[in-house]
C-alpha positions, 0 to 999 in steps of 0.5 A, a space after each residue: 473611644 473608637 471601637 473596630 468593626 468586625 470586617 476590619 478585625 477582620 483584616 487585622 487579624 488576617 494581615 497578622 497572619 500573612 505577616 506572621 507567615 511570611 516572618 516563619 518564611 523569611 526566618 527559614 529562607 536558607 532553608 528553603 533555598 537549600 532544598 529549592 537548590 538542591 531538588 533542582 540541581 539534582 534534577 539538572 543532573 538527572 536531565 544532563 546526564 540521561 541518554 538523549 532521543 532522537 526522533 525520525 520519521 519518513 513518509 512511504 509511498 507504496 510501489 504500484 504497477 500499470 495495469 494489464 488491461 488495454 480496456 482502458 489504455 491511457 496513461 492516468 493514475 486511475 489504470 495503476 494497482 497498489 502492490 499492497 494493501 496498506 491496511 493490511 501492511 501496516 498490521 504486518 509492519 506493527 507486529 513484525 517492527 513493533 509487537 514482537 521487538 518490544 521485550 527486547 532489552 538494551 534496544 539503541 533503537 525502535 520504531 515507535 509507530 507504523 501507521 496510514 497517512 491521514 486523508 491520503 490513500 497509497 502512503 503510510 507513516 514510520 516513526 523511530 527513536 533512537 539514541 543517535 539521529 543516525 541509529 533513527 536513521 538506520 531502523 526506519 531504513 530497515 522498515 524500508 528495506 524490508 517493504 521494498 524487497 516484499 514489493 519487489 518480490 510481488 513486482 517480479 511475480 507480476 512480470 513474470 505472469 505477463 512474459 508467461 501470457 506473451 509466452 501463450 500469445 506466441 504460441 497461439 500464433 503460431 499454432 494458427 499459422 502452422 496448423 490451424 490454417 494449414 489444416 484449414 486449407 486441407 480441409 478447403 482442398 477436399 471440399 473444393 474437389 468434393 465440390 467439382 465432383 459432384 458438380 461434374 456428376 451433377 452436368 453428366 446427370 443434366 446431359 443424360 435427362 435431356 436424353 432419356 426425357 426423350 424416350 422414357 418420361 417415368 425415368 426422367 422423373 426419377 432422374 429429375 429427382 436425384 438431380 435435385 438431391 444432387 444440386 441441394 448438396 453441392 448447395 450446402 458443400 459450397 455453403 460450407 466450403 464458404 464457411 471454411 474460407 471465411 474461418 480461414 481468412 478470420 483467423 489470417 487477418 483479424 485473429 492473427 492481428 488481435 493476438 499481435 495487438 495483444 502481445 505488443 500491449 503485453 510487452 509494453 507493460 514490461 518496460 521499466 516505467 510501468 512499475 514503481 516500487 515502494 520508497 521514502 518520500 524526499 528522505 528520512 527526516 530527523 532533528 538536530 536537537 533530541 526530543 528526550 529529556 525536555 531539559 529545560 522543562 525539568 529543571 524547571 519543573 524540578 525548581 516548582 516542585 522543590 519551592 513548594 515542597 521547601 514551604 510546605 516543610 517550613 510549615 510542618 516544622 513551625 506546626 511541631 514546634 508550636 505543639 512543643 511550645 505548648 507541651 513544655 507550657 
């Protein structure tokens, strides 16, 4: 007589089990089809007949502006100022678009994200999602707007501070030509005729020693004296009227010209190219297809689901009627 070992009562015992459960299975198949079914139909309703999302987003380049100084005029990115500090922007951006919009109800749009653009500086990124491409469209547009007047605003102020300073440059010009030289000049007239006075002094002082050292040595030395008193100052009166036409002829030619120089790079930087505001970069971007519900994804999911609850509850039902069994026993 053959007797089994223990490893093949084993799998005896174990392919009777699988057997057995598969019979309880098969036995409940209506049973678990109809809960398979109708989790997942309920389920397609669900996903067919919630309102779909459509996703927007558009990448930002903030406005910039040349920069006001001649130091280093060339036309290179390096002499262009940000209108905004991007960090800072994306904070007001959050609170103003997200933070302070999310208590609102029955929204058909909302802007989901406010953000930097990774490894790029000057660019942010605006996410939206809405019930229509179109109303995703429109609230990422507002973000837009909204930039691009703030940046406009500080764009103009720019420009005003630079027709100001051409404003001030004018008139310094013309307050040297008109009166700081013209002043100058009168200055220079009198010095000139103080000059040629005393120069005319001094000729009459140099007739009158020749003739006293003749008959009165002790006045010649005196004479002698003023003389040399005399000649010193028409020294420093010409020293300084040198000095009068030198500031004269600085503020004709080099100052005058500087201040011309200036004004023109000033007016340069009014012309339109110098300034760039705010925009999307390309277009707003958005999908044909919403990215809510993930149809697909629950159905199938709700299929799973439905399956394993359908076994789970053949099981419990086996397990209470086996208990039964053994009660009425």
């Amino acid at each position: 007589m053959q007797t089994n070992t223990p490893e093949q009562n084993y799998y005896q015992e174990d392919e009777i089990d699988l057997k057995e459960l598969f019979g309880i299975l098969w036995a409940k198949k209506t049973l678990i089809i109809g809960i398979t079914t109708l989790i997942t139909v309920l389920a397609g309703i669900y996903a067919f007949n919630k309102t779909p999302i459509y996703a927007a987003t558009a990448l930002v380049e903030i406005g910039n502006y040349k920069n006001n100084n001649n130091n280093n005029n060339n036309n290179n990115n390096n002499n262009n100022v940000l209108v905004d500090s991007v960090p800072e922007l994306v904070k007001k951006l959050n609170l103003l678009f997200i933070d302070l919009l999310k208590n609102e109800k029955d929204r058909k749009a909302t802007i989901t994200s406010i953000s930097t653009t990774k490894g790029v500086s000057g660019f942010l990124d605006i996410k939206s999602e809405a019930s229509s491409n179109k109303l995703a469209i429109n609230e990422i547009n507002k973000v837009v707007s909204h930039i691009h007047n703030k940046h406009q605003t500080i764009m103009n102020d720019v420009k005003n501070r630079r027709k100001l300073e051409i404003k001030n440059i004018q008139t310094r010009i013309d307050n040297i030509k008109n009166k700081e030289i013209k002043l100058l000049m009168q200055k220079i007239n009198a010095q000139q005729n103080n000059l040629d006075n005393y120069r005319i002094q001094l000729n009459k002082m140099i007739t009158n020693i020749e003739d006293i050292s003749k008959t009165d040595p002790a006045l010649t030395a005196l004479k002698l004296m003023e003389k040399r008193d005399i000649s010193t100052f028409v020294a420093e009166l010409n020293l300084q009227l040198m000095d009068m036409r030198d500031k004269k002829d600085t503020l004709e030619t080099t100052t005058i010209n500087d201040l011309i120089e200036r004004k023109k790079f000033v007016e340069s930087m009014l012309l339109p190219h110098n300034y760039k505001n705010s925009e999307v970069i390309g277009r707003v971007l958005s999908n044909d297809y919403p990215i809510k519900p993930k149809k697909k994804l629950i159905v199938a999911v709700a299929f799973i689901a439905g399956f394993i609850l359908s076994i789970f509850l053949v099981f419990i039902m086996n397990a209470f009627r086996k208990e039964d069994d053994k009660t009425t026993a």
